[in-house]
Backbone as a printed PyTorch tensor [residue, N CA C, xyz], in Angstrom:
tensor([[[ -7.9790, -18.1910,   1.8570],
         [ -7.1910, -17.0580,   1.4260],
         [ -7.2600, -16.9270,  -0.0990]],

        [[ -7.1740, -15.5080,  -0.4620],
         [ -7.4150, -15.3180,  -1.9110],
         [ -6.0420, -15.4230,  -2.1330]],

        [[ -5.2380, -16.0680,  -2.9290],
         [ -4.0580, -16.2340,  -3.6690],
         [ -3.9110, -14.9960,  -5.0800]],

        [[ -4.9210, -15.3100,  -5.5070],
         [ -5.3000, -13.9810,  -6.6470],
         [ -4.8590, -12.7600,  -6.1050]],

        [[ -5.8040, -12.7300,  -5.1690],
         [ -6.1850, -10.8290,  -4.9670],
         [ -4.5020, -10.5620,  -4.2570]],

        [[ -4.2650, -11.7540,  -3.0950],
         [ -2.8860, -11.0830,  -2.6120],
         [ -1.8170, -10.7140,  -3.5610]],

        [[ -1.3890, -11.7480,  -4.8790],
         [ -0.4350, -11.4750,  -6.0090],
         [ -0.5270, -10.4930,  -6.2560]],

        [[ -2.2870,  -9.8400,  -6.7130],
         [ -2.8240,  -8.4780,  -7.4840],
         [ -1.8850,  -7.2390,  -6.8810]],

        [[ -2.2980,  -7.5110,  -5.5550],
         [ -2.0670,  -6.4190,  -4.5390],
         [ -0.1540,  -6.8890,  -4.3880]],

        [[  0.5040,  -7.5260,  -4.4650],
         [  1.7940,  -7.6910,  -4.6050],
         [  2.5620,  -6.6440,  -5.5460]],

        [[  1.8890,  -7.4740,  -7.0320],
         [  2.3480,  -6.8120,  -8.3460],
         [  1.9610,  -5.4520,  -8.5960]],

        [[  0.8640,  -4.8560,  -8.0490],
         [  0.2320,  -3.3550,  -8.5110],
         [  1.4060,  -2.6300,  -7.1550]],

        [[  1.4060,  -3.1900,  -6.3170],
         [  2.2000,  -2.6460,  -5.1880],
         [  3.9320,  -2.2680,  -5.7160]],

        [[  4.4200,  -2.8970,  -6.6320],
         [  6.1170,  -2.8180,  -7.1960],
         [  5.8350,  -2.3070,  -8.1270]],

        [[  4.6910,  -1.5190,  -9.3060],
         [  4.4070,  -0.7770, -10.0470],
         [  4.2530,  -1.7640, -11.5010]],

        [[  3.5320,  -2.8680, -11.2390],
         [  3.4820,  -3.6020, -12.4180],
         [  2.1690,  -3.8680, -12.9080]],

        [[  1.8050,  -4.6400, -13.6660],
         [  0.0630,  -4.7360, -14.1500],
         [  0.3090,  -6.3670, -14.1490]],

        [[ -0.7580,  -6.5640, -13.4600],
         [ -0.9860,  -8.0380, -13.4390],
         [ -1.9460,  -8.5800, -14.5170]],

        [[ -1.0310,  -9.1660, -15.5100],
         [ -1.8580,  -9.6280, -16.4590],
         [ -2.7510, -10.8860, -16.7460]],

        [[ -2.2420, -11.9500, -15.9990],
         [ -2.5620, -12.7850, -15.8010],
         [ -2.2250, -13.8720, -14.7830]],

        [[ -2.9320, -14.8860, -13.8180],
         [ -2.5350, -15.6700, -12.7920],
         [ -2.8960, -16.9730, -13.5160]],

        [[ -2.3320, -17.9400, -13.4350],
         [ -2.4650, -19.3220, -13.4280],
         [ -1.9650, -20.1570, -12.1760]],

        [[ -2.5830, -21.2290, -11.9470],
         [ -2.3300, -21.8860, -11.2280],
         [ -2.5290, -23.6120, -11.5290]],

        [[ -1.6560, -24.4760, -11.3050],
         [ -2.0670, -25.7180, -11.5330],
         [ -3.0980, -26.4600, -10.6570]],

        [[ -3.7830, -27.4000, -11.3590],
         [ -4.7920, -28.3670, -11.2160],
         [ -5.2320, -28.4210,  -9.2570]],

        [[ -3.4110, -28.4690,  -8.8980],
         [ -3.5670, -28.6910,  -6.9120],
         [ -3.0640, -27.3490,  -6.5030]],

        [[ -2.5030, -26.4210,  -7.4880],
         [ -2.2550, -25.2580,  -6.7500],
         [ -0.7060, -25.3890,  -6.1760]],

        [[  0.3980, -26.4020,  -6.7160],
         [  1.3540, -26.4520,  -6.4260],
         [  2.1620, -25.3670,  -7.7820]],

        [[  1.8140, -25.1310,  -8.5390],
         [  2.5080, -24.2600,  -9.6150],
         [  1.6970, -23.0180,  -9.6990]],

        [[  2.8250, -21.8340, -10.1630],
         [  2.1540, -20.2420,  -9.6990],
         [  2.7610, -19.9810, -11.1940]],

        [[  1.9890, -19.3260, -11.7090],
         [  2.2050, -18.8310, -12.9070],
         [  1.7610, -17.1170, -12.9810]],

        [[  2.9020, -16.1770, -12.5470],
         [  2.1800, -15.2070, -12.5030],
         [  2.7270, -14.2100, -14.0720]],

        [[  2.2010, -13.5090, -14.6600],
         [  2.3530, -12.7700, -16.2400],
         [  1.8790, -11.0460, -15.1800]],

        [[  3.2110, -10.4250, -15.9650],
         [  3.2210,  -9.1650, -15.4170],
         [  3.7940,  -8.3830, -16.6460]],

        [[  3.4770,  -6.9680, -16.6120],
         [  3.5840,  -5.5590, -18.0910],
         [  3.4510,  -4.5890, -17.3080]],

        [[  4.4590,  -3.8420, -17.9480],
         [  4.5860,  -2.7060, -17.7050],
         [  4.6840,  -1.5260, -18.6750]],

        [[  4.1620,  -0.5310, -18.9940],
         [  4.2630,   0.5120, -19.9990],
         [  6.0350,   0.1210, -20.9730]],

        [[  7.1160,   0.2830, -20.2250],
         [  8.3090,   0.0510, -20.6410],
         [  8.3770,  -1.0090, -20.9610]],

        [[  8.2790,  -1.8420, -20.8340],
         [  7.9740,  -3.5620, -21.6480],
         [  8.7330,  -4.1370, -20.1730]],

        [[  8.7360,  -5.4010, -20.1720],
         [  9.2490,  -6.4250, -18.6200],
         [ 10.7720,  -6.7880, -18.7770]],

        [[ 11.6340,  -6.6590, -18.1030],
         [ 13.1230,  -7.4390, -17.8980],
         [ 13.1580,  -8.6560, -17.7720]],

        [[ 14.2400,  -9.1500, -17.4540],
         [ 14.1650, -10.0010, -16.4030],
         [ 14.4540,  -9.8880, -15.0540]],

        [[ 14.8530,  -8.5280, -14.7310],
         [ 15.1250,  -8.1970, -13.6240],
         [ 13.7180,  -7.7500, -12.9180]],

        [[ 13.1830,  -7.4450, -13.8970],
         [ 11.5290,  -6.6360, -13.5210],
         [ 11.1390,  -8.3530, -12.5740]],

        [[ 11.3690,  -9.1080, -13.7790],
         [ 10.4970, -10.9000, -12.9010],
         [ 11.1800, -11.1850, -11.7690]],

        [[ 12.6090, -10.8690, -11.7300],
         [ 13.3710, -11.4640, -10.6380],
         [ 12.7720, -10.6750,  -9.0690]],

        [[ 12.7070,  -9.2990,  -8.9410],
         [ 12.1580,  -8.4670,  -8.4850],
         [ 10.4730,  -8.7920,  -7.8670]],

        [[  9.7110,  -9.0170,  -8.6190],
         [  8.4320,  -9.5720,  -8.5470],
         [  8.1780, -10.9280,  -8.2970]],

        [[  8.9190, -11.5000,  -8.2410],
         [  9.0270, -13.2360,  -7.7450],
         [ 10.0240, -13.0910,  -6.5690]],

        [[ 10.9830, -12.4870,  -6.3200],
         [ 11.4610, -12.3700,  -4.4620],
         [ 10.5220, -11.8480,  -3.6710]],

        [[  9.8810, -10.7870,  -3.7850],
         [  8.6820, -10.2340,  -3.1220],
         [  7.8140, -11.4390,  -3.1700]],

        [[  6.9080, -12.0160,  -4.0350],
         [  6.1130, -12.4970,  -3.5850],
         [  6.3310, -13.8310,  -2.8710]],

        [[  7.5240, -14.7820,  -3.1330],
         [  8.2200, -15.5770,  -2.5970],
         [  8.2040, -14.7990,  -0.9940]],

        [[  8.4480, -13.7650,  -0.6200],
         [  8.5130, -13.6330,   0.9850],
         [  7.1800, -13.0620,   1.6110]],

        [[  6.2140, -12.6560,   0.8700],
         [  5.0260, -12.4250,   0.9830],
         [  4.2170, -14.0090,   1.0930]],

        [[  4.6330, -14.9390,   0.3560],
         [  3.5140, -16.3390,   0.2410],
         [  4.5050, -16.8210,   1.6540]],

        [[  5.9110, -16.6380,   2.2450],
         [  5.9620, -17.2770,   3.4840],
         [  5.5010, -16.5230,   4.3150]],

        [[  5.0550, -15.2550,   4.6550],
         [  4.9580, -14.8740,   5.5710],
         [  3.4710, -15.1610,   5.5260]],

        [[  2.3580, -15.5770,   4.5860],
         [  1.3570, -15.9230,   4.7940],
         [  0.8850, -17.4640,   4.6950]],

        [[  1.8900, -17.9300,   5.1140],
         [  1.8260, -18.9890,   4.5370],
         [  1.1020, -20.1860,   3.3600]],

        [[  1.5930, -19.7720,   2.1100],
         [  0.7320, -19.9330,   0.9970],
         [  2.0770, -21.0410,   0.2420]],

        [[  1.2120, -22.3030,   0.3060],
         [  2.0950, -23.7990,  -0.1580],
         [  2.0600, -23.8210,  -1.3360]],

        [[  3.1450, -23.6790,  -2.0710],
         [  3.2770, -24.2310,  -3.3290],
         [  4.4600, -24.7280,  -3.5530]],

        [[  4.9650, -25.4110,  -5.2120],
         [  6.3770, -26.1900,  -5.0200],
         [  6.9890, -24.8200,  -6.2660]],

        [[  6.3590, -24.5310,  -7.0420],
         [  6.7710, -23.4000,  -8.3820],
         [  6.3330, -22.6010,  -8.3340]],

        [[  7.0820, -20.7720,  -8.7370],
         [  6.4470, -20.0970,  -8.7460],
         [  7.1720, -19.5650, -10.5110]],

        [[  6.6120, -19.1680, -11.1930],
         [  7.1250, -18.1190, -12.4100],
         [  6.6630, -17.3310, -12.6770]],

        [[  7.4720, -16.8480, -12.7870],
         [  7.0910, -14.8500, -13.5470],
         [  7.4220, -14.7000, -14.0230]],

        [[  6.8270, -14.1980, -15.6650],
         [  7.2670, -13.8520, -16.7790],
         [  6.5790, -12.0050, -17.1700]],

        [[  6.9730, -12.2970, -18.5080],
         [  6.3370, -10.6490, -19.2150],
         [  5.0000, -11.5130, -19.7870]],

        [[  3.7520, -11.2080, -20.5940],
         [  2.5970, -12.0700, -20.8520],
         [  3.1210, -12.3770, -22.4610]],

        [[  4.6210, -12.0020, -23.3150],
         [  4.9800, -12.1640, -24.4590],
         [  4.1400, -10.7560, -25.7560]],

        [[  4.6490, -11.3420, -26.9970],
         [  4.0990, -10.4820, -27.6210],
         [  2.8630, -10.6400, -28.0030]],

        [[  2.1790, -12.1510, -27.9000],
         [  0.9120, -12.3940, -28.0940],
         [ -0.2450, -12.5080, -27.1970]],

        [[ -0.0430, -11.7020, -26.2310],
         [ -0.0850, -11.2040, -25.0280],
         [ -1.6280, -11.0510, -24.9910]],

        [[ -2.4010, -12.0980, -23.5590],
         [ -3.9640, -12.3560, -23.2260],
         [ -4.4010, -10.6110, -23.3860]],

        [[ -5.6100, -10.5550, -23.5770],
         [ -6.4320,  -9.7280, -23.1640],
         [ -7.3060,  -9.9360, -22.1620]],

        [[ -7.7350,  -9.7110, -21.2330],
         [ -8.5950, -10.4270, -19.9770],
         [ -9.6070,  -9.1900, -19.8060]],

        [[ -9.4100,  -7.9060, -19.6290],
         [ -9.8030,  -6.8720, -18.7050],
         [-10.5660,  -5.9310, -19.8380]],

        [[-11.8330,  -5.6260, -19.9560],
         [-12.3690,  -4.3770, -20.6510],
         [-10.7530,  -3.2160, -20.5280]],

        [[-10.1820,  -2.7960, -19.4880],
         [ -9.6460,  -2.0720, -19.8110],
         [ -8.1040,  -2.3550, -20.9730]],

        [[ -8.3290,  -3.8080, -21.1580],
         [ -7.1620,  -3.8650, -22.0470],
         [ -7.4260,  -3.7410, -23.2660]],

        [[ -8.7880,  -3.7900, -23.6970],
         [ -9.6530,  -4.0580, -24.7570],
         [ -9.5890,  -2.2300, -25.6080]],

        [[ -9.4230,  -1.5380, -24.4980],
         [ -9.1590,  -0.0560, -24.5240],
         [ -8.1130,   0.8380, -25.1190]],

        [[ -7.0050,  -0.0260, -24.5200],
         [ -5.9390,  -0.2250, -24.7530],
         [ -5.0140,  -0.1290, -25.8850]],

        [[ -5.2180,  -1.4640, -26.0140],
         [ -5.1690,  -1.9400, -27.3470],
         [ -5.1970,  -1.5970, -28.3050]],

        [[ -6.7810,  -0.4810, -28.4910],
         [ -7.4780,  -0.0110, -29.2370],
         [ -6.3140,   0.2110, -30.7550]],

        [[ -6.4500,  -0.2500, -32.2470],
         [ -5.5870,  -0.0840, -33.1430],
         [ -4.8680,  -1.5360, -33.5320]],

        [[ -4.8670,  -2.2070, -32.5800],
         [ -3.6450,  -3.3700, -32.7520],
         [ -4.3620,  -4.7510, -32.9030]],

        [[ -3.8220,  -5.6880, -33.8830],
         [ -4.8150,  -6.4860, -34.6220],
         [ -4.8240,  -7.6350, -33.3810]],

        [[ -5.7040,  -8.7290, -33.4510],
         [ -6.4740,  -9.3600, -31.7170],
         [ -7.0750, -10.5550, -32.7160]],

        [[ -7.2500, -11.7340, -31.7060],
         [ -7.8320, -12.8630, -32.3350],
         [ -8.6590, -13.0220, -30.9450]],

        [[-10.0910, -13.2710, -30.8730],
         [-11.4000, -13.2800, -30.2530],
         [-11.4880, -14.7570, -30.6860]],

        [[-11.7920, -15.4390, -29.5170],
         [-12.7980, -16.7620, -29.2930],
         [-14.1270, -16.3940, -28.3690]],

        [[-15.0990, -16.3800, -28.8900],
         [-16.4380, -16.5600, -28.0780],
         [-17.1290, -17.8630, -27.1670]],

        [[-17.9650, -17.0250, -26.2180],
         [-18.4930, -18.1740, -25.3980],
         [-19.4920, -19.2340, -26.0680]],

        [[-20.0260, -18.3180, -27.1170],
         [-21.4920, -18.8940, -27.8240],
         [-21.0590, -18.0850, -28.9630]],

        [[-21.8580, -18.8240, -29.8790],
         [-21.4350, -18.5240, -31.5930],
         [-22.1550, -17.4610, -32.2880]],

        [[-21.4210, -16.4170, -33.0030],
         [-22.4360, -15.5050, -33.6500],
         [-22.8730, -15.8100, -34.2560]],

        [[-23.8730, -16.1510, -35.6110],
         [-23.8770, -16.7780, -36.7950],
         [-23.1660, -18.0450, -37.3160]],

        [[-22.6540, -19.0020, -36.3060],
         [-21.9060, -20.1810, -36.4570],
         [-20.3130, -19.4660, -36.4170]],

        [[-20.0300, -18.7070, -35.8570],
         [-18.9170, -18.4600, -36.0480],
         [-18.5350, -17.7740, -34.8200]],

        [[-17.3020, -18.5780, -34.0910],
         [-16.7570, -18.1130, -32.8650],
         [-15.3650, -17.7580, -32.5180]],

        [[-14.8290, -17.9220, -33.4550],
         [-13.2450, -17.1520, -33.6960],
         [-13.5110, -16.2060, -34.9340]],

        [[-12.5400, -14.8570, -34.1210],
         [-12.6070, -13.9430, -35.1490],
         [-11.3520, -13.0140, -35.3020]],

        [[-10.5780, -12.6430, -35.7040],
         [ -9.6460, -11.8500, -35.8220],
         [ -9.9360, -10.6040, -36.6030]],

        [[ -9.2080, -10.1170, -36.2150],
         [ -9.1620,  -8.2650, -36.9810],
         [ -8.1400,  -7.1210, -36.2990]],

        [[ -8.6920,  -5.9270, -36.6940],
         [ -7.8590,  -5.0040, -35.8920],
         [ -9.1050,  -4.1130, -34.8520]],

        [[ -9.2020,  -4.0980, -33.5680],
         [ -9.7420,  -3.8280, -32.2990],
         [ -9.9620,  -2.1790, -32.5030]],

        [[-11.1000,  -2.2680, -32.7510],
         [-11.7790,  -0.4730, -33.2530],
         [-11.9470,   0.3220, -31.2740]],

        [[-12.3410,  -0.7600, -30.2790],
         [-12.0710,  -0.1040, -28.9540],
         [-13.6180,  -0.9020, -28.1720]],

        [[-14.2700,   0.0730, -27.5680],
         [-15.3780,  -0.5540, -26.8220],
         [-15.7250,   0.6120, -26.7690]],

        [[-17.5000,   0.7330, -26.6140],
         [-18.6310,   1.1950, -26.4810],
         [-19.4830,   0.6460, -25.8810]],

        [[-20.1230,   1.0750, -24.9080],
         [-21.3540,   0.7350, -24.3670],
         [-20.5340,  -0.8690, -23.7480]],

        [[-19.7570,  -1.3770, -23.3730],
         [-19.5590,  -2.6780, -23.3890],
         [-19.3370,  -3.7130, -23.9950]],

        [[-19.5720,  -3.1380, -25.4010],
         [-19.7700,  -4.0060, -26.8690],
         [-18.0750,  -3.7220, -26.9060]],

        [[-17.4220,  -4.5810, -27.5820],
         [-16.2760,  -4.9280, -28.0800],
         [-16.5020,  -4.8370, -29.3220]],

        [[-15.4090,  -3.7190, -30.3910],
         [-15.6680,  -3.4480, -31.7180],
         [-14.5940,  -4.4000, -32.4690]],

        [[-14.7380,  -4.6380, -33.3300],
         [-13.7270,  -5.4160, -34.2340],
         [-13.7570,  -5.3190, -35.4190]],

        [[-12.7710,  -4.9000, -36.3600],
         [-12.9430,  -4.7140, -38.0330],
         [-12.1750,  -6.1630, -38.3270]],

        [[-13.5150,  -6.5920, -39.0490],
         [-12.8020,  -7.7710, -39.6190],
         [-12.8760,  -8.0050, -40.9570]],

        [[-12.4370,  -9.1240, -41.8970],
         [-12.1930,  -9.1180, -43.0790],
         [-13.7100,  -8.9250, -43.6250]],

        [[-14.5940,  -9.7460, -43.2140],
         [-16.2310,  -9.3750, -43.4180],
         [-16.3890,  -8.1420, -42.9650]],

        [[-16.7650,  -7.2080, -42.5560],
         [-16.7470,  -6.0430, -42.2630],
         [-16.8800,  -5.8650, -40.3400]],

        [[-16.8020,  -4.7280, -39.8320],
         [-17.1670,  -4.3510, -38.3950],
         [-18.0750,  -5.4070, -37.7260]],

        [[-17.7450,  -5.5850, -36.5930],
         [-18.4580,  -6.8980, -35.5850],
         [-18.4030,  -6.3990, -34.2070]],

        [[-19.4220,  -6.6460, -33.5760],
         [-19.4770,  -6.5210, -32.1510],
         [-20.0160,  -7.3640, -31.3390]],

        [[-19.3720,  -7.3800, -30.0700],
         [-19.8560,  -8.7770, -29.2710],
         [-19.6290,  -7.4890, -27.7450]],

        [[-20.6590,  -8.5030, -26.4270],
         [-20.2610,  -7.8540, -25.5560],
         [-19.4650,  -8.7310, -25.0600]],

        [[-18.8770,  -7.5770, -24.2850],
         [-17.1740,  -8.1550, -23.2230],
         [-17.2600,  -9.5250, -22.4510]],

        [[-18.6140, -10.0080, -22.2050],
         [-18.8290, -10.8700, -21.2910],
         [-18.8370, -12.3760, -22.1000]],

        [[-19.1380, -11.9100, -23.4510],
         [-19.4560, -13.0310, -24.1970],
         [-17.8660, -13.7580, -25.1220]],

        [[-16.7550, -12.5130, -24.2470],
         [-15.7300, -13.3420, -24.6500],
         [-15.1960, -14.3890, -23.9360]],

        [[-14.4280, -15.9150, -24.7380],
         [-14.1250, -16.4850, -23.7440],
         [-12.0850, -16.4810, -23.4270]],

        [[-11.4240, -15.8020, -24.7160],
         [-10.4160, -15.9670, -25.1350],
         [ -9.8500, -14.7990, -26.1420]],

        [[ -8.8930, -14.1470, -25.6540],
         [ -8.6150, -12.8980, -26.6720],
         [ -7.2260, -12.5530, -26.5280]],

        [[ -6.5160, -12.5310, -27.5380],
         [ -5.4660, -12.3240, -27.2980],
         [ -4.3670, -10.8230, -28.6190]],

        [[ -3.3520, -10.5850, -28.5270],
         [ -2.9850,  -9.6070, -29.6770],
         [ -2.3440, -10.6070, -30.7560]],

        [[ -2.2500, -10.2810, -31.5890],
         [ -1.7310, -10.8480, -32.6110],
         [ -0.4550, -10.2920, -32.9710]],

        [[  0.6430, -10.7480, -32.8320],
         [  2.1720, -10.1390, -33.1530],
         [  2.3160,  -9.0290, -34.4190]],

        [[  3.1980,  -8.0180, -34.6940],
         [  3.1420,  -7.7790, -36.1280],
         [  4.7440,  -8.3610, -35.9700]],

        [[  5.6810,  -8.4810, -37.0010],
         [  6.7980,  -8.7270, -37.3430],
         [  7.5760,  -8.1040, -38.5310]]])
């Protein structure tokens, strides 16, 4: 059984965006990260963790923890379409393989083209494709 895809289909089903799934090492801890245009409650998590709590018994899916949170303000990027998103708001990039010796990069996220991921950074404009990220996340303002 896909544990993933059923959550997916859980969370898109109560009108939320599934941002991210974790799971521990044996699959006894559920870590699910959910957003919504209006930003997350805690009622939004409480809501989205009873559902899937009666959805994992009725399929029977073993675990000992489940949590649901909002993904915070420094919030993963995972999905080309978040990369879209985003577009404007400053992002810290880890790569799979190194551009020029250099595999962390921060800036502010110019959008995507062709697949290429744009980035203005303190050296000037950079592009990598989407696939070659391994780690991306927003960077808070305050």
């Amino acid at each position: 059984m896909n544990v993933e895809g059923l959550v997916e289909q859980v969370v898109s089903g109560l009108g939320f965006e599934l941002v991210d799934f974790e799971t521990s090492p044996k699959g006894r801890l559920m870590r699910v990260f959910i957003d919504i245009e209006r930003g997350v409650t805690v009622d939004d998590c409480a809501t989205v963790s009873n559902q899937l709590t009666r959805v994992f018994e009725v399929e029977n899916v073993d675990y000992d923890r489940l949590e649901v949170s909002s993904p915070g303000l420094d919030r993963p990027l995972k999905k080309l379409s978040d990369f879209e998103r985003f577009t404007g708001s400053d992002v810290q990039v880890r790569l799979r393989m190194p551009i020029g010796n250099q595999r962390n990069f921060a800036g502010v996220l110019e959008g995507v083209v062709d697949g290429q991921v744009r980035l203005r950074a303190e050296k000037g404009e950079v592009a990598f494709p989407f696939d070659e990220i391994e780690k991306a996340r927003l960077v808070p303002k305050f």
